[in-house]
C-alpha positions in Angstrom: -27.2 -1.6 7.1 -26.9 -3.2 3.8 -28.9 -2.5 1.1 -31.7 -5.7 0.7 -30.1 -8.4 -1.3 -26.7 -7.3 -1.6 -24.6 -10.1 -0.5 -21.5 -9.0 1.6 -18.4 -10.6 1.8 -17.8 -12.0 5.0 -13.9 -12.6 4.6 -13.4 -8.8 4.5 -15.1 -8.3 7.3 -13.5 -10.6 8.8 -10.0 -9.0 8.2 -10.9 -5.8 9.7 -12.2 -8.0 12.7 -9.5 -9.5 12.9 -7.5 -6.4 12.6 -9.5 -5.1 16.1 -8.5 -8.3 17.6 -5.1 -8.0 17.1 -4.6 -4.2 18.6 -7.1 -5.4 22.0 -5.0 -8.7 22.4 -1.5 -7.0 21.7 -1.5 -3.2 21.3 -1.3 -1.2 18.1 2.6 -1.5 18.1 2.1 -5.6 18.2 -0.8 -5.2 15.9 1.3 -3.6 13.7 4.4 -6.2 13.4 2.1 -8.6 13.3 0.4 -7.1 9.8 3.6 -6.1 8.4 5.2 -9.7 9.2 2.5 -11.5 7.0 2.6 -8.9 4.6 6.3 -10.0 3.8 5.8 -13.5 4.3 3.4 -13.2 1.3 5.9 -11.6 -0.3 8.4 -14.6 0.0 6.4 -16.6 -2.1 5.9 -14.1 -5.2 8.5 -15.7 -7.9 11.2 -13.8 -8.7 11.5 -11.5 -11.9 13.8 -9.7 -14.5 12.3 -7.8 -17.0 14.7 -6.6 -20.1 14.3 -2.8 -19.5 11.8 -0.2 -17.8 9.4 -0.1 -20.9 8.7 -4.1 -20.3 8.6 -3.4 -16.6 5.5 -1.2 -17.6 3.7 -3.5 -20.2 3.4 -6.2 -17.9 1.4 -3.8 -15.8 -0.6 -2.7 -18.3 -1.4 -6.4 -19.2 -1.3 -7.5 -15.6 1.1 -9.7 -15.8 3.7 -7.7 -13.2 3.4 -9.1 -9.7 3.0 -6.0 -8.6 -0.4 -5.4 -10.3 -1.6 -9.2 -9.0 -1.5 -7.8 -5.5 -3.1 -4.4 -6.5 -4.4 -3.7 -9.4 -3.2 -1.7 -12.7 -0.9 1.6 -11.5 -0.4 4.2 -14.2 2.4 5.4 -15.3 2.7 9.2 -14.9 6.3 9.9 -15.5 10.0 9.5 -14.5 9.4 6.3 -12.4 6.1 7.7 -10.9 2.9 5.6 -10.3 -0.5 6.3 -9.2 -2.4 3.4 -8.0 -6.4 4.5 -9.5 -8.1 2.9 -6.6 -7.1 1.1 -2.9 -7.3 -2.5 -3.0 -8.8 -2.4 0.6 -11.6 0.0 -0.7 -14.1 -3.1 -0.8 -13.2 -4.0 2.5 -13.8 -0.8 4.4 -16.9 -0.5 2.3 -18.3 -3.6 3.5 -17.5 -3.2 7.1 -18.9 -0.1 7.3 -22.1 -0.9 5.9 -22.8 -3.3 8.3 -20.7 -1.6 11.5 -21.4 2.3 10.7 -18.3 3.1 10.7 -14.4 1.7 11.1 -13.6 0.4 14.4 -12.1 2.3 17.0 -8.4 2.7 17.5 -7.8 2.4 13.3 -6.7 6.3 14.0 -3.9 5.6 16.8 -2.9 2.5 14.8 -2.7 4.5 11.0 -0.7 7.0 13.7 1.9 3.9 14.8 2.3 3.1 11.3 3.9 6.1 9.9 6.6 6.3 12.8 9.8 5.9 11.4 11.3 3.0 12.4 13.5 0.0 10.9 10.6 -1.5 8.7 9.6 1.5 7.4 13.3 2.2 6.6 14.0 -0.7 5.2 11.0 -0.8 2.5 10.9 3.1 2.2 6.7 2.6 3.9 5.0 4.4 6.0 6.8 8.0 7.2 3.3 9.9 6.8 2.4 8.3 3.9 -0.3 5.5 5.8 -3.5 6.4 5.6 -5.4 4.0 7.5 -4.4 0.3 8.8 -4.5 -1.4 5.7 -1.5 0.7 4.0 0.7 -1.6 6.6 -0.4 -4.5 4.8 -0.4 -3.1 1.4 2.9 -0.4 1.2 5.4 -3.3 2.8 3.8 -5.8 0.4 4.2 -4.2 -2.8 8.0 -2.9 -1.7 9.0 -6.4 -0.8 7.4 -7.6 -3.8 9.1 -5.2 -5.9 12.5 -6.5 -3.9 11.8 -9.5 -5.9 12.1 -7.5 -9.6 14.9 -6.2 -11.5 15.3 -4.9 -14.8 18.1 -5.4 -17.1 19.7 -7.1 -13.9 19.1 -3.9 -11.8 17.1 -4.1 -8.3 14.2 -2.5 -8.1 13.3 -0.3 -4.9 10.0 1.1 -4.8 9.4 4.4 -2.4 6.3 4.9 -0.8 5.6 9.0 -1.2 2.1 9.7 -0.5 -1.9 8.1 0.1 -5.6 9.5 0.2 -7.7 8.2 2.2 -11.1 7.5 1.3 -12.2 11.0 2.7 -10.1 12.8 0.4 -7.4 13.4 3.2 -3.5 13.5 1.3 -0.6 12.1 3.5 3.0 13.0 2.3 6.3 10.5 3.1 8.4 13.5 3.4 11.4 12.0 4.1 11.3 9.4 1.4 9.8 12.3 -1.3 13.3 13.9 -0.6 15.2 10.3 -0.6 13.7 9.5 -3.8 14.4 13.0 -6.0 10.9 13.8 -6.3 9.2 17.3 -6.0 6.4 17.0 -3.3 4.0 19.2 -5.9 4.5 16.0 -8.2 3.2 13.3 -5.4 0.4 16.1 -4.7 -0.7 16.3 -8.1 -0.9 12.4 -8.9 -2.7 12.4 -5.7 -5.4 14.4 -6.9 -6.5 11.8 -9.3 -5.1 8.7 -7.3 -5.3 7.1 -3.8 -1.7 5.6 -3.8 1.6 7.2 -5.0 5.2 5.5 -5.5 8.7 5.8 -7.4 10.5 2.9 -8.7 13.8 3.1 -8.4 16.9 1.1 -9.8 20.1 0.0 -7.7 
């Protein structure tokens, strides 16, 4: 239970509510689509940017201007096109649930399972592949790759590759497949890991 007075917020609860609705109504594939879908519908309505080069690409997320950071806070920079997102965006969520609940609901595992199958989502926005590490990476890992659909610098298109998550618990889960795709040494994505929950490549076309 909650600690006295601490006021919860009941929207976050909510999502992960609604989250359990979604894979007993549909299944965990259906659950699935259905996060990823709204994810990128979001996504649709970010405004479309071009910044002059990489170095103003990376001010504006230092000064949180970058849509990217709107969505998830303020990545840093570690090198080479390589981010490491401080802290999950969900972390409040889980938090709250599981003060109330004990503990996430059932079936998060088997969906955080479906999620990193390859398949033509997680092809197409370079998600998932082993890097999910619970649910709420296939709202987040399709949102900010979509988003970043919407960038370019100097006229370039921006692709952003998914290559690893912690979970909460500590536990490291590696994209493989998009590690190699990108150019990146797996040691690198382990190492920003250490000190991050989320890390990504930006790319240019």
């Amino acid at each position: 239970m909650p600690e006295e007075g601490k006021i919860l917020d009941i929207a976050r609860i909510s999502f992960l509510n609604m989250i359990k609705e979604m894979m007993t109504l549909g299944g965990v594939a259906a659950a699935k689509g259905g996060l990823i879908r709204n994810a990128l519908a979001c996504a649709e309505k970010i405004k479309e940017v071009d910044y002059p080069d990489f170095d103003a690409f990376i001010e504006a997320i230092r000064n949180a201007t970058n849509p990217i950071t709107m969505i998830e806070g303020k990545a840093e920079h570690t090198g080479d096109g390589i981010f490491g997102l401080p802290a999950c965006p969900f972390a409040p969520a889980i938090s709250n649930y599981t003060e109330v609940f004990g503990s996430l609901p059932d079936g998060f595992a088997e969906f955080t399972e479906e999620f990193n199958k390859p398949g033509p989502a997680t092809s197409r926005y370079r998600i998932g592949e082993g890097a999910g590490v619970s649910p709420f990476c296939a709202v987040h890992q399709p949102l900010r790759s979509a988003i970043g659909d919407r960038i370019t610098i100097g006229g370039k298109q921006v692709r952003i590759y998914q290559l690893g998550c912690k979970s909460g618990a500590g536990k490291k889960g590696f994209a493989d497949r998009l590690i190699e795709e990108a150019g990146v040494d797996r040691s690198v994505v382990d190492a920003v890991l250490d000190n991050h929950m989320c890390c990504y490549c930006v790319k240019l076309e």
